[in-house]
Biopython code that builds the backbone (N, CA, C, O; Angstrom):
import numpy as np
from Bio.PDB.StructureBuilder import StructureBuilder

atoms = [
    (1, "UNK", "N", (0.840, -1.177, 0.000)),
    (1, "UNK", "CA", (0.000, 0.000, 0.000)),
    (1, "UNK", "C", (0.888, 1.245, 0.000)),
    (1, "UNK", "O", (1.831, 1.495, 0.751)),
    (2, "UNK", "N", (0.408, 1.937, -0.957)),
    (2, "UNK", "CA", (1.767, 3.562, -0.688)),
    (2, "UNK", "C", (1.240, 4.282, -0.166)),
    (2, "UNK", "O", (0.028, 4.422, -0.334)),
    (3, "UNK", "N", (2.010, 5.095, 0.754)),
    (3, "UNK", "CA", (1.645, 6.042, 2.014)),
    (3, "UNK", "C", (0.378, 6.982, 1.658)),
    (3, "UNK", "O", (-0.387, 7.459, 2.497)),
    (4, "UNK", "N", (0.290, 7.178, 0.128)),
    (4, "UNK", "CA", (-1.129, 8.319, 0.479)),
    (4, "UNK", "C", (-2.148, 7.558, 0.344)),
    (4, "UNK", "O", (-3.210, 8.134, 0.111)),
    (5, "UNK", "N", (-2.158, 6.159, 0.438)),
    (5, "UNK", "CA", (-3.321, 5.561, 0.035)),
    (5, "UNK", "C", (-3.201, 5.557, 1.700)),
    (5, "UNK", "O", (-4.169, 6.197, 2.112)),
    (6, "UNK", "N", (-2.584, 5.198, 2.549)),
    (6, "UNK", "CA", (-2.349, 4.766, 3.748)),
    (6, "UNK", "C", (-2.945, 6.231, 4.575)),
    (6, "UNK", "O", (-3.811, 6.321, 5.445)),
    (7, "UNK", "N", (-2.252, 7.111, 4.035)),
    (7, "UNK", "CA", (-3.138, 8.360, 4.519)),
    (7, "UNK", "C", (-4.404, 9.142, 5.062)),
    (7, "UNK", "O", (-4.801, 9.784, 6.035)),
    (8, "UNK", "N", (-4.884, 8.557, 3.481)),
    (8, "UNK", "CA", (-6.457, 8.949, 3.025)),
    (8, "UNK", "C", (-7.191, 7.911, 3.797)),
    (8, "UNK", "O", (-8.219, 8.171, 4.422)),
    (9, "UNK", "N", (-6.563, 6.548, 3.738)),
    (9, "UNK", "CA", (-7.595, 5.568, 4.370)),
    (9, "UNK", "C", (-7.600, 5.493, 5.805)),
    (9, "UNK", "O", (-8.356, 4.658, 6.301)),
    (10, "UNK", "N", (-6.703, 6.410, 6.783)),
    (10, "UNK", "CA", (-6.215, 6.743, 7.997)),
    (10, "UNK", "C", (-7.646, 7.695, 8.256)),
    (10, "UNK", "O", (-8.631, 7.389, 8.929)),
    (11, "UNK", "N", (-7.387, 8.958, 7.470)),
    (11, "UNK", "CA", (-8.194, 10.036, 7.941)),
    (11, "UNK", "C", (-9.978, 9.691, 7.700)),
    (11, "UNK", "O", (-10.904, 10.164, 8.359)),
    (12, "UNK", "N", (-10.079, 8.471, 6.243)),
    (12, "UNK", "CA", (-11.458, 8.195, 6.867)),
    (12, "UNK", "C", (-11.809, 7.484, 7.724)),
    (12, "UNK", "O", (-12.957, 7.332, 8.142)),
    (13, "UNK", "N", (-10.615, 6.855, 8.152)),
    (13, "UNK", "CA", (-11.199, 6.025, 9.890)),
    (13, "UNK", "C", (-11.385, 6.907, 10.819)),
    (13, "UNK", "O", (-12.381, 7.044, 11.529)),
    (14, "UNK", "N", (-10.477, 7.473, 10.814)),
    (14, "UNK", "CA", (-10.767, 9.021, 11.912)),
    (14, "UNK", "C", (-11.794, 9.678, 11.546)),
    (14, "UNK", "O", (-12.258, 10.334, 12.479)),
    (15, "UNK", "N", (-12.454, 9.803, 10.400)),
    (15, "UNK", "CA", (-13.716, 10.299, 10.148)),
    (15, "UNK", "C", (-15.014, 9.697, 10.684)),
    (15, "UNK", "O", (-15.843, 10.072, 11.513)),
    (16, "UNK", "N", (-14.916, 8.902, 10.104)),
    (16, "UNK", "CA", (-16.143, 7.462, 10.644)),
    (16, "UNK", "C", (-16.280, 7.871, 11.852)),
    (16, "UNK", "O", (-17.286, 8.556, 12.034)),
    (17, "UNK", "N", (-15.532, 7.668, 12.862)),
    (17, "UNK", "CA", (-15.112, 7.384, 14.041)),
    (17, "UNK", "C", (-15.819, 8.953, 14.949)),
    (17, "UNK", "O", (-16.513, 9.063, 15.960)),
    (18, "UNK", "N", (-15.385, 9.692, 14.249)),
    (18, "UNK", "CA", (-15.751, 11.058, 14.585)),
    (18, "UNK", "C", (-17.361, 11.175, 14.288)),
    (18, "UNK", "O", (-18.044, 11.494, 15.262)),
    (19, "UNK", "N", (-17.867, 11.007, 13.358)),
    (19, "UNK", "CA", (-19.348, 10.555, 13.064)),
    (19, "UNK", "C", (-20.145, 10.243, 13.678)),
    (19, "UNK", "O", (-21.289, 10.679, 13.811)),
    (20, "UNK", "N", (-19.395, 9.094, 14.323)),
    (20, "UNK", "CA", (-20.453, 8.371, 15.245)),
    (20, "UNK", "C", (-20.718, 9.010, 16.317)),
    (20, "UNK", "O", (-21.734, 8.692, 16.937)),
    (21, "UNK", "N", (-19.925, 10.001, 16.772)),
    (21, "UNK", "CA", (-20.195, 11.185, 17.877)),
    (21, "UNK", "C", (-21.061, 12.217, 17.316)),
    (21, "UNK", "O", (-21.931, 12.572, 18.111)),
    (22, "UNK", "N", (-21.082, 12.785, 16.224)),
    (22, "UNK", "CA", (-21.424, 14.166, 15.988)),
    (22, "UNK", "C", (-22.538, 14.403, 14.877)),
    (22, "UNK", "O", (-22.484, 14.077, 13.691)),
    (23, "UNK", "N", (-23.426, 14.968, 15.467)),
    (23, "UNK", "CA", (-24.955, 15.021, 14.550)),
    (23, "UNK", "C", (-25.389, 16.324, 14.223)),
    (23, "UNK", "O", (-25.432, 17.155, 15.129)),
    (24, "UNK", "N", (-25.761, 16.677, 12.930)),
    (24, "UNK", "CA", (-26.612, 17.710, 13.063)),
    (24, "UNK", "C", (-28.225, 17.823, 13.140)),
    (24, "UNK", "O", (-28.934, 16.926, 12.684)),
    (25, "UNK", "N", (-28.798, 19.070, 13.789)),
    (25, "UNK", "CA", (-30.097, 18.761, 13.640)),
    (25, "UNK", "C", (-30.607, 20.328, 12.932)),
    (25, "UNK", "O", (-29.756, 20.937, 12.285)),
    (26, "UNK", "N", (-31.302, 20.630, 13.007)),
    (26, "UNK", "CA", (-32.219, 22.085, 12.388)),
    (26, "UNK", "C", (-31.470, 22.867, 13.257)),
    (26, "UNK", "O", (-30.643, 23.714, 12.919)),
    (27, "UNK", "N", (-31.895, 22.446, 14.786)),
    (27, "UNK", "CA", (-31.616, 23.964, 15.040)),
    (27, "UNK", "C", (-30.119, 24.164, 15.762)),
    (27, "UNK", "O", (-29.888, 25.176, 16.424)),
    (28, "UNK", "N", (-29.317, 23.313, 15.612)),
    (28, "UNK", "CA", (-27.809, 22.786, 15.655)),
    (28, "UNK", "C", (-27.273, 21.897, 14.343)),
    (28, "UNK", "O", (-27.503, 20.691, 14.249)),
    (29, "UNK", "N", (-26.657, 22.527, 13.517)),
    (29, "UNK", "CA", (-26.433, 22.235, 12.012)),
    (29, "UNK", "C", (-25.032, 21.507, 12.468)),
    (29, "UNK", "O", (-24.792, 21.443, 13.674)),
    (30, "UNK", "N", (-24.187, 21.008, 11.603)),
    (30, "UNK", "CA", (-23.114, 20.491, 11.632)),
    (30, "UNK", "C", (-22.513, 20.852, 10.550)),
    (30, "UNK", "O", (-22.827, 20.567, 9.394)),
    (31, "UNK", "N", (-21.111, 21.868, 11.145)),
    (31, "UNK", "CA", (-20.313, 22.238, 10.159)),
    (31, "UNK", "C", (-18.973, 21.525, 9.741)),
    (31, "UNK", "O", (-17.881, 21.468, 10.307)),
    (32, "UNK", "N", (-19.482, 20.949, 8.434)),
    (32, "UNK", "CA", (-18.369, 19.854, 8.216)),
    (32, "UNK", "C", (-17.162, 20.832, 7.189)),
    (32, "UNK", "O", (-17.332, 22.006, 6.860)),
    (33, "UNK", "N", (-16.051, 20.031, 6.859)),
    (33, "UNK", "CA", (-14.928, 20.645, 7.136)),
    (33, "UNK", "C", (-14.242, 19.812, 6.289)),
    (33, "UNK", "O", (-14.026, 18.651, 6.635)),
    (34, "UNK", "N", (-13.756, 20.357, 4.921)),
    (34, "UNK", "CA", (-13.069, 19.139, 3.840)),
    (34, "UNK", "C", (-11.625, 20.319, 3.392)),
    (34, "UNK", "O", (-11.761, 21.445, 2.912)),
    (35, "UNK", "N", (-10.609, 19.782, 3.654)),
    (35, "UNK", "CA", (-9.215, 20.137, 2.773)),
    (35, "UNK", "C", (-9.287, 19.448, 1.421)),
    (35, "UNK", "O", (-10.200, 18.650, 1.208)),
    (36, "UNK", "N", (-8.331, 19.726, 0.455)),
    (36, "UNK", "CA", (-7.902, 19.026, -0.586)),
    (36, "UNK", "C", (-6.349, 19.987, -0.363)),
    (36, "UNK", "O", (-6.184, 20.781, 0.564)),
    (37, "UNK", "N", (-5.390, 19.702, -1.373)),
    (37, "UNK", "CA", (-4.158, 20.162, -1.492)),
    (37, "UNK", "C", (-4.907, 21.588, -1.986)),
    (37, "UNK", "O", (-4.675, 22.507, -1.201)),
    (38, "UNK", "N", (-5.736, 21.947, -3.099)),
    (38, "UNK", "CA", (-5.751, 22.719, -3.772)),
    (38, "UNK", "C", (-7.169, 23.865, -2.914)),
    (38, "UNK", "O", (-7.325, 24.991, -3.387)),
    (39, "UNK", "N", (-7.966, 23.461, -1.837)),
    (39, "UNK", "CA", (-9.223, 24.085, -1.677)),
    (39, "UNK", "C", (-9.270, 23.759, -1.054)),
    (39, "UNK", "O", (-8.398, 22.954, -0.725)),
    (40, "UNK", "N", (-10.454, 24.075, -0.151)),
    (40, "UNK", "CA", (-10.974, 23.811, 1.554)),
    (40, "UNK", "C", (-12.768, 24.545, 1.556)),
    (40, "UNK", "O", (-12.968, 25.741, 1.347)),
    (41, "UNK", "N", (-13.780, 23.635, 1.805)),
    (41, "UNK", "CA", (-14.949, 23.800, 1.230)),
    (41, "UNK", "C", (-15.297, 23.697, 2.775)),
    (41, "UNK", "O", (-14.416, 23.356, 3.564)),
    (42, "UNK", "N", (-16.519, 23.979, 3.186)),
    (42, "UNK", "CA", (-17.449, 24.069, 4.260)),
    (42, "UNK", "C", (-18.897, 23.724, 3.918)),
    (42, "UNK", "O", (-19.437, 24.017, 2.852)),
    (43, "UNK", "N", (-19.387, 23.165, 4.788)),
    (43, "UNK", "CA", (-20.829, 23.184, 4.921)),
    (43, "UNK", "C", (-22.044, 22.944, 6.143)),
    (43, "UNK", "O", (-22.081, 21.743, 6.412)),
    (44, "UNK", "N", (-22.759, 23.512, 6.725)),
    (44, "UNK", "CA", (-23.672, 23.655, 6.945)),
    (44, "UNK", "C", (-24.944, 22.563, 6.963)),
    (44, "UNK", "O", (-25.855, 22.919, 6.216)),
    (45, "UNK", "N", (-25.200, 21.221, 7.717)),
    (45, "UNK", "CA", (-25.443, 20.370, 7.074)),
    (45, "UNK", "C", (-26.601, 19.963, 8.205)),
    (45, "UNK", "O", (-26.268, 20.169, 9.372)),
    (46, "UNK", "N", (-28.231, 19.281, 7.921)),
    (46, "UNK", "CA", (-28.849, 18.684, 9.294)),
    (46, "UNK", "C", (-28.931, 17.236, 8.966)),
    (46, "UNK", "O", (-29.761, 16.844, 8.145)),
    (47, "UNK", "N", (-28.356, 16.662, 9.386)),
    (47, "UNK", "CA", (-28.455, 15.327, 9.592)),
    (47, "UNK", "C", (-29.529, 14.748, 9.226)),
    (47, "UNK", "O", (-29.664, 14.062, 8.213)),
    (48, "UNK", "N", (-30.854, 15.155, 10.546)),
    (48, "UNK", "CA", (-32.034, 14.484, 10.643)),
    (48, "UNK", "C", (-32.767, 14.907, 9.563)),
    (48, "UNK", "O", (-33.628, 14.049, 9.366)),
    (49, "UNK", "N", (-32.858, 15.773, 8.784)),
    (49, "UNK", "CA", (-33.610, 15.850, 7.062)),
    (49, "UNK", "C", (-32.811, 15.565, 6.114)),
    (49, "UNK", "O", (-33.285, 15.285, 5.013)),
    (50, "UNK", "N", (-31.242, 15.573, 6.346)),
    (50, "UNK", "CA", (-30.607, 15.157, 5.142)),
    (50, "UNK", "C", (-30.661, 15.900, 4.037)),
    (50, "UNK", "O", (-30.925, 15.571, 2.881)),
    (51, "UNK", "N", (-30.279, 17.336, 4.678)),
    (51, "UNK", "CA", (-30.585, 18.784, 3.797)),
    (51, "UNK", "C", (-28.936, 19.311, 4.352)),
    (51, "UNK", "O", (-28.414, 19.123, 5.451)),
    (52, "UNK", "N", (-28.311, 20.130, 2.954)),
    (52, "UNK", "CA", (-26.988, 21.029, 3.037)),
    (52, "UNK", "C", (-27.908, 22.683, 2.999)),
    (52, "UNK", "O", (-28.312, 23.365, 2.057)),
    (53, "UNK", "N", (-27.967, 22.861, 4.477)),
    (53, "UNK", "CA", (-28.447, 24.310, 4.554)),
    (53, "UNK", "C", (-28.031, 25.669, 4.119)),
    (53, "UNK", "O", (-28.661, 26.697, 3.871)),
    (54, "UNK", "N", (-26.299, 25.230, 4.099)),
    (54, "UNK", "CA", (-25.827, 26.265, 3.462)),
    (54, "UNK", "C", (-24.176, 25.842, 2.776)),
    (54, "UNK", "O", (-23.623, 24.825, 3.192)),
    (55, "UNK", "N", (-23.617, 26.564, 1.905)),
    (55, "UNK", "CA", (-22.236, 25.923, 1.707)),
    (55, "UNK", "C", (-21.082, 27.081, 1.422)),
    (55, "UNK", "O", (-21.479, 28.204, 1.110)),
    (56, "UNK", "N", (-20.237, 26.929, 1.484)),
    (56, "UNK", "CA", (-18.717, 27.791, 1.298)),
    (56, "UNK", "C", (-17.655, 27.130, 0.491)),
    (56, "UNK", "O", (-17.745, 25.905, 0.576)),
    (57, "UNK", "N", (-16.650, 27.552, -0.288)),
    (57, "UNK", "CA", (-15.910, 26.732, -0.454)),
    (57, "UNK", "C", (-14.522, 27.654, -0.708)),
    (57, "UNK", "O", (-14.917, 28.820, -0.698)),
    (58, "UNK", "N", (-13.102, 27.633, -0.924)),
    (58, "UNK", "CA", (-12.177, 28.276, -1.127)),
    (58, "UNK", "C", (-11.671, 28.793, -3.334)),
    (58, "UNK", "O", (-10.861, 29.558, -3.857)),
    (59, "UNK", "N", (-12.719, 27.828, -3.854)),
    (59, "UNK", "CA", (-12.098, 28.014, -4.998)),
    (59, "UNK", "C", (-12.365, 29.611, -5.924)),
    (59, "UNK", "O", (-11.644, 30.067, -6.810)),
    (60, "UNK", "N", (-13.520, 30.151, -5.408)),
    (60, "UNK", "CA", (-13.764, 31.696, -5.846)),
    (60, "UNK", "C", (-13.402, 32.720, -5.048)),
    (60, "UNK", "O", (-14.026, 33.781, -5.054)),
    (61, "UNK", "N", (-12.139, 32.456, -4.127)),
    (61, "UNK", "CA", (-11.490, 33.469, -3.485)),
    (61, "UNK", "C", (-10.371, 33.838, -4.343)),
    (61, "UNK", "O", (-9.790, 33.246, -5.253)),
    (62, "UNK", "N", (-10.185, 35.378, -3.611)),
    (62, "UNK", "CA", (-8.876, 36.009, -4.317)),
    (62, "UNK", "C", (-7.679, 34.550, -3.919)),
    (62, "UNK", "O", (-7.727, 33.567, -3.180)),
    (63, "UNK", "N", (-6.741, 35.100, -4.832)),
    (63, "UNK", "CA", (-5.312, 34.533, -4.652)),
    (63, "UNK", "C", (-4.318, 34.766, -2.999)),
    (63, "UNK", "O", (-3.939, 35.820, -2.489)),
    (64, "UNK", "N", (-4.176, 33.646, -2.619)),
    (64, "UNK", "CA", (-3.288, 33.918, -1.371)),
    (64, "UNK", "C", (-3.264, 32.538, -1.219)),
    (64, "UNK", "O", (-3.699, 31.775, -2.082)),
    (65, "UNK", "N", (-2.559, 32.015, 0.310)),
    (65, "UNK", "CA", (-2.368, 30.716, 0.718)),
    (65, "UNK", "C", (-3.692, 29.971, 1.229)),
    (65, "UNK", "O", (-4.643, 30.669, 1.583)),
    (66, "UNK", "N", (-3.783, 28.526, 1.279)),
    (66, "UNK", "CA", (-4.358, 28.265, 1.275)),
    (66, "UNK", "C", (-5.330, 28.020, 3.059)),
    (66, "UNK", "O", (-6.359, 27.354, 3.173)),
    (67, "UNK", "N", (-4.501, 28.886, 4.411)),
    (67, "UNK", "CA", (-4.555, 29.028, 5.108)),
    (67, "UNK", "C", (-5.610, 30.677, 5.092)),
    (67, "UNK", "O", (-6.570, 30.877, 5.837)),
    (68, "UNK", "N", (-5.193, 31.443, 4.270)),
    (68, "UNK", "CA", (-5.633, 32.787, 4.095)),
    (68, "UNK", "C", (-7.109, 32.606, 3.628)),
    (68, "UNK", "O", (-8.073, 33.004, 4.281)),
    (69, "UNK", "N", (-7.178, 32.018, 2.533)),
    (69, "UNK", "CA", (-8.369, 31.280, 1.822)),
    (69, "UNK", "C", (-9.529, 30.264, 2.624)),
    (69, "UNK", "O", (-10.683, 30.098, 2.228)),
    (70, "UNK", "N", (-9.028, 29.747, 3.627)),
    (70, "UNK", "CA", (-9.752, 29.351, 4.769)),
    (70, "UNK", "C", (-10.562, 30.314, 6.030)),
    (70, "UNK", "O", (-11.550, 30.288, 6.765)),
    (71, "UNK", "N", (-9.854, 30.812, 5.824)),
    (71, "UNK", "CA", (-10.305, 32.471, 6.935)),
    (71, "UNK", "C", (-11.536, 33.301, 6.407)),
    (71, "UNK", "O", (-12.196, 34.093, 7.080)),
    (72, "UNK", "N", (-11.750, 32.939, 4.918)),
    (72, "UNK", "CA", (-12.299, 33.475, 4.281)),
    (72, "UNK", "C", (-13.448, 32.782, 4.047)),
    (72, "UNK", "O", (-14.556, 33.316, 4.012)),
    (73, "UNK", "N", (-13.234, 31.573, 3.880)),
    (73, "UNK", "CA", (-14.204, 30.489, 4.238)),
    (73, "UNK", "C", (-15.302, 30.558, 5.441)),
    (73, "UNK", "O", (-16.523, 30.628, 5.582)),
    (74, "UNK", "N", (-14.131, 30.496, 6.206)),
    (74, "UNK", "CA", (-14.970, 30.184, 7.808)),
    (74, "UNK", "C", (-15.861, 31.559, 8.122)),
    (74, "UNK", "O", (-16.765, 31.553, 8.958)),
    (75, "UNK", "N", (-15.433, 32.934, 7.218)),
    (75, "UNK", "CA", (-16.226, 34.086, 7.680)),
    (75, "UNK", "C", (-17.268, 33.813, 6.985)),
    (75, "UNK", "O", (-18.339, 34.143, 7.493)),
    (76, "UNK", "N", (-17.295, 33.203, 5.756)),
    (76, "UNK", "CA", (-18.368, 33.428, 4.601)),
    (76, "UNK", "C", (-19.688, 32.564, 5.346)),
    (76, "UNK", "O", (-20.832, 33.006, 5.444)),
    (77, "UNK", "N", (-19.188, 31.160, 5.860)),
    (77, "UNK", "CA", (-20.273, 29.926, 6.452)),
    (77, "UNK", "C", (-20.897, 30.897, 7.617)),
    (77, "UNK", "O", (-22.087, 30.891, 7.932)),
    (78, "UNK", "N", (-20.040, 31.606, 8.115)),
    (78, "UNK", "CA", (-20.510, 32.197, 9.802)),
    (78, "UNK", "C", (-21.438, 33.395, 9.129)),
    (78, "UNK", "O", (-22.517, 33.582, 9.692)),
    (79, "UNK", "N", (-21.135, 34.211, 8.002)),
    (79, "UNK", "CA", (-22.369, 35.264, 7.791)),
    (79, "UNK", "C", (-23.420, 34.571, 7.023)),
    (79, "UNK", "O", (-24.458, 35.214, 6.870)),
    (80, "UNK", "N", (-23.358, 33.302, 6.471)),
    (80, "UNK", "CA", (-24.483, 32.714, 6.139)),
    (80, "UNK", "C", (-25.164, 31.785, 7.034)),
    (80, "UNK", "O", (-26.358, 31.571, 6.824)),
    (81, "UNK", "N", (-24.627, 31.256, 7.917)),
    (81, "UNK", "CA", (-25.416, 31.013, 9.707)),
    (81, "UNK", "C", (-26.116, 32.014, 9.748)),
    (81, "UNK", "O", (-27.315, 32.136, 9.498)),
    (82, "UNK", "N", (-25.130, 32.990, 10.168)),
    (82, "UNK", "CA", (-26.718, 33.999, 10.706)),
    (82, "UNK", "C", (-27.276, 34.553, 10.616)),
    (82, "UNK", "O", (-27.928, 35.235, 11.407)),
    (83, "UNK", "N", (-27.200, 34.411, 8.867)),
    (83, "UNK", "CA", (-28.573, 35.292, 8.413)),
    (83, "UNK", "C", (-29.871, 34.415, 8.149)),
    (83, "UNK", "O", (-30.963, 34.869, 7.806)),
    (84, "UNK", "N", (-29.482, 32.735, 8.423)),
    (84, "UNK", "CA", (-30.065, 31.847, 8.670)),
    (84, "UNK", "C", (-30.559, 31.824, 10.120)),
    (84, "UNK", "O", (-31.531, 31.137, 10.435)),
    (85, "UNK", "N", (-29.978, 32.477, 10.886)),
    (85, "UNK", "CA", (-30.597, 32.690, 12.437)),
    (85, "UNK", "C", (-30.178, 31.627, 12.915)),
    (85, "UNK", "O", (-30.901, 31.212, 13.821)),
    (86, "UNK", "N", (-28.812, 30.649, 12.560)),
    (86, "UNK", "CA", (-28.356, 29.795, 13.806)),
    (86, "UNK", "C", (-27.246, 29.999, 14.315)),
    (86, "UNK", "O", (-26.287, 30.367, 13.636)),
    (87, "UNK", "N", (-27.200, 29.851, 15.240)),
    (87, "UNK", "CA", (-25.842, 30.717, 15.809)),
    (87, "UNK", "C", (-25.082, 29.706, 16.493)),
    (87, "UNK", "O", (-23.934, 29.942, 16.870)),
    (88, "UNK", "N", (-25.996, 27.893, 16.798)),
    (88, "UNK", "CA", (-24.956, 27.062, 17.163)),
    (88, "UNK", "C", (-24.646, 25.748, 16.422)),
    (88, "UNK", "O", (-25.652, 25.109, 16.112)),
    (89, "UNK", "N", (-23.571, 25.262, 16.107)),
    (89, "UNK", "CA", (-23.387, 24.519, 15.427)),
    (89, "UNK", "C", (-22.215, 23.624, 16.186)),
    (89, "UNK", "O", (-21.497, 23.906, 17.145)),
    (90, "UNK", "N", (-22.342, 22.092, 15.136)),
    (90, "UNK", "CA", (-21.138, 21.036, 15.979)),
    (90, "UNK", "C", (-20.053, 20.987, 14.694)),
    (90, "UNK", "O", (-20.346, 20.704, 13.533)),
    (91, "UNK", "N", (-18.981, 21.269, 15.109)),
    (91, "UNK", "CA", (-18.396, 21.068, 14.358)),
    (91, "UNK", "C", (-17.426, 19.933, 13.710)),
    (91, "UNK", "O", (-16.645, 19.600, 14.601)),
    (92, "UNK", "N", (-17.168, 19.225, 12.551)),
    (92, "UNK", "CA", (-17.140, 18.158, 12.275)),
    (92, "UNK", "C", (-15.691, 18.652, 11.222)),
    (92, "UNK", "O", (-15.708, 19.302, 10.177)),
    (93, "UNK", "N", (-14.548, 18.079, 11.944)),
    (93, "UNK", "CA", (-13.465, 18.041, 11.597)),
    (93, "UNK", "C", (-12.781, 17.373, 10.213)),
    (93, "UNK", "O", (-11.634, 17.348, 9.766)),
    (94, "UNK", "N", (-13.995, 16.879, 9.796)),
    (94, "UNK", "CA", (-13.824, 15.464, 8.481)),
    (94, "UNK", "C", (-12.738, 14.919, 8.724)),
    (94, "UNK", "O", (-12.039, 14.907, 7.711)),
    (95, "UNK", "N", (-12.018, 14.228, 10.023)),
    (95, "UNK", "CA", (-10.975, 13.576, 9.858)),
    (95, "UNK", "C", (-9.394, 14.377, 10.173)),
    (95, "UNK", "O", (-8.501, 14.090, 10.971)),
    (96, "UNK", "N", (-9.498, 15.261, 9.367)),
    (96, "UNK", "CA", (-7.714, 16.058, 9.624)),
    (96, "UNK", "C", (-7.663, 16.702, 10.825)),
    (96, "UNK", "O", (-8.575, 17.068, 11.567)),
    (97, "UNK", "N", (-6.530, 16.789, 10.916)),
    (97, "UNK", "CA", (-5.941, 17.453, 12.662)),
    (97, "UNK", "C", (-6.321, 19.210, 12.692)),
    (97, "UNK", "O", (-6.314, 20.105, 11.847)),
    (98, "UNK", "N", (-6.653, 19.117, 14.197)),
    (98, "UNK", "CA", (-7.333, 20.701, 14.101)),
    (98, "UNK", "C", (-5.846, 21.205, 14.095)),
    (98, "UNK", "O", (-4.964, 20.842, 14.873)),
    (99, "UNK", "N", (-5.743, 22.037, 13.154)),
    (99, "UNK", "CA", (-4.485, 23.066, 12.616)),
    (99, "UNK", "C", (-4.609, 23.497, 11.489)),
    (99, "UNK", "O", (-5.519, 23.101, 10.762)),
    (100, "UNK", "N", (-3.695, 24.425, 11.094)),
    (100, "UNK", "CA", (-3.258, 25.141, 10.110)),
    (100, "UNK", "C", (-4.750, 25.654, 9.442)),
    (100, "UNK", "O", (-5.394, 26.519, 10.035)),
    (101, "UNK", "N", (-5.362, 24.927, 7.882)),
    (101, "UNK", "CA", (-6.476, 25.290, 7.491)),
    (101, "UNK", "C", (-7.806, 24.987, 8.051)),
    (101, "UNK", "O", (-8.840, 25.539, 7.676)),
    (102, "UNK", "N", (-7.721, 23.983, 9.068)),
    (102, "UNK", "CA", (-8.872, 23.719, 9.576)),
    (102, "UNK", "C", (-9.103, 24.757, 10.799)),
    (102, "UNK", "O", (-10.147, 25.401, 10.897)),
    (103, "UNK", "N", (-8.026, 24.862, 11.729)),
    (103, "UNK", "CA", (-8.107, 25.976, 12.918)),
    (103, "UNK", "C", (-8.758, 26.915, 12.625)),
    (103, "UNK", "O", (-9.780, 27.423, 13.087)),
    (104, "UNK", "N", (-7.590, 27.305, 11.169)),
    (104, "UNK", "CA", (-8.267, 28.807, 10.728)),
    (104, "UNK", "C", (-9.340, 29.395, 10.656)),
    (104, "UNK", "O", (-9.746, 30.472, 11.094)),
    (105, "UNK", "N", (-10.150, 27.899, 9.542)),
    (105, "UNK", "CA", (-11.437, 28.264, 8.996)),
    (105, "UNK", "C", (-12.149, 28.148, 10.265)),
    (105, "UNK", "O", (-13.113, 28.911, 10.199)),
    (106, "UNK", "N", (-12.116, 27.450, 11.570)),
    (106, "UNK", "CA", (-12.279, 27.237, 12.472)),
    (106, "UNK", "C", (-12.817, 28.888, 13.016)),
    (106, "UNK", "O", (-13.905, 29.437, 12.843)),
    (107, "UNK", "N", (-11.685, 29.335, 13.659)),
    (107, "UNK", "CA", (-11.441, 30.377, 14.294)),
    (107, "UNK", "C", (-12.507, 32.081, 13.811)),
    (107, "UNK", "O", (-12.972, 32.975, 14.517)),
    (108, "UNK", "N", (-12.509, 31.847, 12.355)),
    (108, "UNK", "CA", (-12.775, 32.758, 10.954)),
    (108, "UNK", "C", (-14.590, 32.543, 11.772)),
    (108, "UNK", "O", (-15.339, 33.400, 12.240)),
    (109, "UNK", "N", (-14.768, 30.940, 11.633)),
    (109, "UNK", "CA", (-16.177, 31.222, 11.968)),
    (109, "UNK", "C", (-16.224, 31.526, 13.259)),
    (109, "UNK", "O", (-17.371, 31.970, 13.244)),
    (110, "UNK", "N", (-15.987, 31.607, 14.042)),
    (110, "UNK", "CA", (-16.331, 32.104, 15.630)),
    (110, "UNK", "C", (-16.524, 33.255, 16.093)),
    (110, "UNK", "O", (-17.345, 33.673, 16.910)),
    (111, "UNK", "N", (-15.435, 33.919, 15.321)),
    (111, "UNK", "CA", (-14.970, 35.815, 14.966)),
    (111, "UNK", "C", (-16.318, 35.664, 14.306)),
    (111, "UNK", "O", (-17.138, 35.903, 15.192)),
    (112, "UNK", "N", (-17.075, 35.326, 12.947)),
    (112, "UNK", "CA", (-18.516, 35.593, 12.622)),
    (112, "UNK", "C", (-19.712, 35.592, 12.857)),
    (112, "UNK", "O", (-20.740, 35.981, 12.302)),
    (113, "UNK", "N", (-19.135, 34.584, 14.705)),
    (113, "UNK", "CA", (-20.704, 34.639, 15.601)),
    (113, "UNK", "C", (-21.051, 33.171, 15.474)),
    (113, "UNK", "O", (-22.205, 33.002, 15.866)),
    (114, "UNK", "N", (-20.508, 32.103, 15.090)),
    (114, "UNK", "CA", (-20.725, 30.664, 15.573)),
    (114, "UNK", "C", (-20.123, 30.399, 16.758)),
    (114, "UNK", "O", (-18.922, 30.600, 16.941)),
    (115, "UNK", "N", (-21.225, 29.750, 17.984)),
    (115, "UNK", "CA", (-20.781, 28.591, 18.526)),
    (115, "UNK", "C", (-20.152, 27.405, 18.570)),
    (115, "UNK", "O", (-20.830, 26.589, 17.947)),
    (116, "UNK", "N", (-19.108, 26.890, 19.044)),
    (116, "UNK", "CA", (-19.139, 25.988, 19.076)),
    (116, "UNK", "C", (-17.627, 25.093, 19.987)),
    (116, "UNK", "O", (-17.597, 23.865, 20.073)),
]
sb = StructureBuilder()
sb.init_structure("model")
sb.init_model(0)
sb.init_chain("A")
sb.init_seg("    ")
for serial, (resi, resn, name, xyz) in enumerate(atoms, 1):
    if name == "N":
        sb.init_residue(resn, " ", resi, " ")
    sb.init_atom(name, np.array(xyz, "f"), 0.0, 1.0, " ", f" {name:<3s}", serial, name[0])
structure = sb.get_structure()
């Protein structure tokens, strides 16, 4: 097996795993949380209807790193929370380690008025 297969199939066990803890509902959404090398997407998601309430993603931002581009993210999901009127959400790590682009986008939404 070569290491990025070993990788990828690492972080969806850690995903799964994380899952089985963390739900969204209407009035607590679940903000899930995807890297790629190239982008970093968000969403807004309720579990119990199996509806994407709202979404973000990094590929129609200006040019900068892909840490910068996350910040930008996490503000965009947090002013579309609350103009949706929810202000708490669980947040769902998809697997990667809280740092660098995930913190960020992390952090980006909190500064925009998410809980969590």
């Amino acid at each position: 097996m070569e290491k990025s297969q070993y990788k990828s199939q690492m972080r969806t066990q850690r995903h799964k795993r994380l899952r089985s803890k963390v739900s969204g509902t209407a009035a607590r959404p679940r903000l899930a949380v995807f890297r790629s090398n190239t982008a970093v997407y968000a969403q807004l998601i309720d579990d119990e209807a199996g509806k994407t309430l709202g979404a973000a993603d990094s590929r129609k931002e200006a040019k900068g790193t892909l840490v910068e581009k996350s910040k930008l993210v996490g503000a965009n999901i947090a002013k579309m929370a609350v103009e949706a009127k929810i202000t708490e959400v669980v947040f769902d790590r998809g697997g990667f380690r809280y740092q660098g682009t995930i913190a960020a986008l992390a952090d980006a939404a909190r500064e925009g008025g998410l809980k969590f």
